[in-house]
VEXBA-905995 format. One record per residue (C-alpha): x, y, z; residue in three letters; residue number from 0. Coordinates in steps of 0.1 Angstrom, whole numbers, plus 5000, padded with zeros to 4 digits. Example, Ala and Ser with C-alpha at 12.3 -4.5 7.8 and 13.67 -1.06 7.14 Angstrom:
PT_5123_4955_5078_ALA_0 .
PT_5137_4989_5071_SER_1 .
END
This chain:
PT_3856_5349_2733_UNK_0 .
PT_3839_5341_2699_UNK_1 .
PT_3818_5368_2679_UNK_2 .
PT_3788_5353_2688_UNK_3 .
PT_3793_5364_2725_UNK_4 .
PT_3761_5383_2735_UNK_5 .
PT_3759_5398_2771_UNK_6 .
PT_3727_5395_2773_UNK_7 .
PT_3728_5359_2767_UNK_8 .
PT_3753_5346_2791_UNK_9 .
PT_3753_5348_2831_UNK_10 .
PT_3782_5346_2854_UNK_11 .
PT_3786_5312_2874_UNK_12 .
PT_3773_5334_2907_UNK_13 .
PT_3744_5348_2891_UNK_14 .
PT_3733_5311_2872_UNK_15 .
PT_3740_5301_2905_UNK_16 .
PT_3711_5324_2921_UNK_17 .
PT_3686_5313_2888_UNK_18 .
PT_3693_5272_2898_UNK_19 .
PT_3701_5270_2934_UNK_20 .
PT_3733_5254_2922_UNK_21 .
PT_3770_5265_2937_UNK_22 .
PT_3792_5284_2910_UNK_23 .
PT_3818_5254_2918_UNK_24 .
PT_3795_5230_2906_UNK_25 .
PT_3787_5251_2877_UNK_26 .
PT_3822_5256_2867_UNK_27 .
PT_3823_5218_2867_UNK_28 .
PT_3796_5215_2848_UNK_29 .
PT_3808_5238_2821_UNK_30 .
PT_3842_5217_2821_UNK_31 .
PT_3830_5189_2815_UNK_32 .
PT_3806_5203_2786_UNK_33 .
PT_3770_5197_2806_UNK_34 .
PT_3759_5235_2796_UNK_35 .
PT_3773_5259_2768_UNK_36 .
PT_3797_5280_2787_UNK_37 .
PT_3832_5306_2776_UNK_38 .
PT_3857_5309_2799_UNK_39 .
PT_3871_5344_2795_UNK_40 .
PT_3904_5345_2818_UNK_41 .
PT_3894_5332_2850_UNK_42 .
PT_3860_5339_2848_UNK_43 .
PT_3832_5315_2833_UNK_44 .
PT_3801_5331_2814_UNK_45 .
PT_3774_5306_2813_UNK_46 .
PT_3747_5304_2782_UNK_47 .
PT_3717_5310_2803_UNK_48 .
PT_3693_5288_2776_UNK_49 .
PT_3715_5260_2783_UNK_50 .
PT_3721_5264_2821_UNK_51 .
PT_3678_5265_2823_UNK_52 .
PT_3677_5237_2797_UNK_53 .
PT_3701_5217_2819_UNK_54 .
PT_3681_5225_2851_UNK_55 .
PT_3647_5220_2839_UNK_56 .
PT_3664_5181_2821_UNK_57 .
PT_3673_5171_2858_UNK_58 .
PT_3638_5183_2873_UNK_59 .
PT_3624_5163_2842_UNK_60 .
PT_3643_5134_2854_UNK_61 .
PT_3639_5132_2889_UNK_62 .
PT_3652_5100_2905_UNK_63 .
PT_3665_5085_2874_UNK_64 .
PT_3694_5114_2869_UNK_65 .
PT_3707_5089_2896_UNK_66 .
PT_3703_5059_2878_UNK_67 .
PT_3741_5053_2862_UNK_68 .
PT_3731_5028_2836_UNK_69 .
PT_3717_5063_2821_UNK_70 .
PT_3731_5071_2785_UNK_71 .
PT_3738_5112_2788_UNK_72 .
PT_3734_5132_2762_UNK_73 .
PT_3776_5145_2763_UNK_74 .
END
């Protein structure tokens, strides 16, 4: 992990999971694919809990149109 690891910044994909009401699978997969700020430390993925709530409160922002696939992302 890089210095600027803080453990009181970053949540496990199980505990963002409990904060979003999304499945740590789909958490991990959003962390692959760069969605949300996350480390992977061994196996396990820590999660940047600003970004995981930033993400979160985007899609509520969005609504229908997260759907829409003509929609530029931010990636």
């Amino acid at each position: 992990m890089s210095d600027e690891f803080n453990p009181t910044q970053w949540v496990t994909t199980v505990q963002a999971g409990i904060l979003t009401g999304y499945s740590p699978i789909t958490l991990r997969q959003f962390a692959r694919e760069g969605r949300i700020k996350a480390q992977k430390l061994g196996r396990d993925w820590f999660l940047d809990k600003d970004s995981v709530l930033a993400y979160v409160q985007e899609m509520e922002r969005l609504g229908t149109a997260k759907h829409d696939p003509t929609r530029k992302r931010n990636t």
